[in-house]
N, C-alpha and C positions, 0 to 999 in steps of 0.2 A: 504494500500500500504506500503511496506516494505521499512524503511529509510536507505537509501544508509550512509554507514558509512563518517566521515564527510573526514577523509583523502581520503575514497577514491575518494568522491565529489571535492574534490579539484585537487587533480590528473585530474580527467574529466576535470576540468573549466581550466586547464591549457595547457592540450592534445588540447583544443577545438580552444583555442588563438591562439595555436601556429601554429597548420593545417593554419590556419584562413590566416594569416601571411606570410604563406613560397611564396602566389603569388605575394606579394609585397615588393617592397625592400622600405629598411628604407631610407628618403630623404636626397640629399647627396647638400650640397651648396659648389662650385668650384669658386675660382675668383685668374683668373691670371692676369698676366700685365707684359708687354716687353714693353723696351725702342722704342722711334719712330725713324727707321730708315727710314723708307719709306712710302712719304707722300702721301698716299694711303686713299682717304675718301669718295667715291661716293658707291662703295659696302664694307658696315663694316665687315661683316664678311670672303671676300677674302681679306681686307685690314690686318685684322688679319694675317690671314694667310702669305701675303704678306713680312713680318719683318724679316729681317735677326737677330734680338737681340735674348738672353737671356729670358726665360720666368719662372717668381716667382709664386710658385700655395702655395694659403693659402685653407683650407675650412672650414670657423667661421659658427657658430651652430644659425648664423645672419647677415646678411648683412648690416641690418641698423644699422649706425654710422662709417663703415666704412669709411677710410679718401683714397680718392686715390693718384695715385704718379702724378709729375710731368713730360710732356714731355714723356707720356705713351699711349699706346694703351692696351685697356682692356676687358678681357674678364667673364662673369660672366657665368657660367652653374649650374642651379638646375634641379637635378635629386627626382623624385617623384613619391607616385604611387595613384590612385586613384580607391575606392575600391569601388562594387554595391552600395553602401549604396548613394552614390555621381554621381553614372553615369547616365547620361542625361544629368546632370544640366551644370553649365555656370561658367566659371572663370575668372574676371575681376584684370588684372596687371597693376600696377603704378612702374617704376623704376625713381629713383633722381640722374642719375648718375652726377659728374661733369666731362660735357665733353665739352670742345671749339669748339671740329671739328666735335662734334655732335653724332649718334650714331643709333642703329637700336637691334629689339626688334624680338626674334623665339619662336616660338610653334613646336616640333617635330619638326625640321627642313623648318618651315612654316614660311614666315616674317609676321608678326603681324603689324608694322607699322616701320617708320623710321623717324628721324627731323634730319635734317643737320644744324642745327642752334647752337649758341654757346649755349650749357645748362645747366643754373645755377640758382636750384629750390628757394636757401636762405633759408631752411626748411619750406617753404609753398607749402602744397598739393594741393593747389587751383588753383598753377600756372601751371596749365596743360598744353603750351606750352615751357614747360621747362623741360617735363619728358617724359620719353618713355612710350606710353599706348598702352594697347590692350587688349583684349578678346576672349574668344573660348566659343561655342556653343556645348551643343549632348558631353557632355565629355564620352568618353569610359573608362570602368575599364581596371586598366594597371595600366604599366609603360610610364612613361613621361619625357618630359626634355623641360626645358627653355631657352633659351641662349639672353646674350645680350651683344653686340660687342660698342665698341666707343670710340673715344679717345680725348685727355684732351694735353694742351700747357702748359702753368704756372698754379701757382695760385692756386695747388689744392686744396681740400674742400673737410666737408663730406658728405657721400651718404646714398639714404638710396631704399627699397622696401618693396611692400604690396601687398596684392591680397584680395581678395573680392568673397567670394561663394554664387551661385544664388542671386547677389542683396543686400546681406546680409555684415553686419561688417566689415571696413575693419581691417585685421591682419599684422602684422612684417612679411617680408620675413623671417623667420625662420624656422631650420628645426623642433623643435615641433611642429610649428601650421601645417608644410604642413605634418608631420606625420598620423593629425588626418583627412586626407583625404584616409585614408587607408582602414578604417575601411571596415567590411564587413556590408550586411544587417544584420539586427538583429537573424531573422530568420535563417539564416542559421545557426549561433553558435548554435542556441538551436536544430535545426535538427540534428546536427553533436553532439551534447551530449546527445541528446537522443541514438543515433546511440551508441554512447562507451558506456552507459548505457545498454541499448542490449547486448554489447558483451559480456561489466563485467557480467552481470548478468546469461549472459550463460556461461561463464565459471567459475562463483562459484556453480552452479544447476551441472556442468559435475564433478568438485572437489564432491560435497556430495552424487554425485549416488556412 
């Protein structure tokens, strides 16, 4: 079998990535916060909405360590995508936010769960009535988004988030780790550079007739 030259094997492996890629977008982490004009706290995310203030949008490459404001209402949105390689499986979410007036937790526009309680973790993950949790099942490849709404009196403190695949480790809400939910199956890369292998190699056979 005849050795494909090494540039142009790398060309392939890179053509192959990049295909690979273009259905998912890179994970994007949103976190705003407006002042609380309006003491709105039974549905979080029309309370949100609710605020006649000013709204600050950061998007840190990590959510955990962030410190929130005071006398805010806050909104976190991560944007994701999750690639065959991952579809089926299960994604389990721990957020820390500090919120007094409590707060509520989405899937694709789905509530995952909500605690109206005042919540303040003290950096222990153990205290699971102090965080917003939830989980999805049958995860489909795609694009995704998480959202989680709730607001804070005094006192602020810092926050932090994690997620959990199939069961498995939990990670930093960050956007590397949720990058590597992108991935495709394996198989396919290698179908798809066999495939530009084919091409190349018919169109260097049509160059020497």
């Amino acid at each position: 079998m005849t050795q494909l030259p090494f540039k142009l094997r790398s060309t392939m492996l890179g053509l192959a990535l990049a295909t690979a890629s273009i259905a998912a977008q890179a994970a994007l982490i949103t976190y705003e916060v407006r002042g609380i004009s309006n003491a709105s706290f039974g549905d979080y995310r029309a309370g949100w909405s609710a605020q006649g203030s000013s709204i600050a949008s950061t998007t840190p490459g990590n959510f955990s360590g962030l410190v929130g404001a005071n006398n805010s209402y806050d909104h976190l949105r991560v944007d994701f995508s999750v690639g065959s390689a991952f579809a089926g499986g299960a994604l389990a979410f721990q957020l820390a936010p500090d919120a007094a007036y409590g707060g509520a937790l989405y899937f694709d526009g789905v509530l995952l769960g909500a605690n109206a309680t005042d919540l303040w973790w003290g950096g222990n993950w153990n205290a699971l009535s102090e965080l917003l949790v939830g989980s999805v099942t049958n995860l489909s490849a795609g694009n995704h988004t998480l959202d989680a709404y709730w607001a804070e009196g005094c006192c602020n403190g810092g926050q932090a988030g994690r997620f959990s695949v199939n069961g498995g480790a939990w990670q930093n809400l960050s956007v590397a780790n949720l990058d590597r939910l992108a991935v495709p199956e394996p198989g396919s890369l290698a179908l798809f550079g066999l495939g530009i292998a084919g091409l190349m190699a018919g169109r260097r056979a049509r160059r020497q007739a």
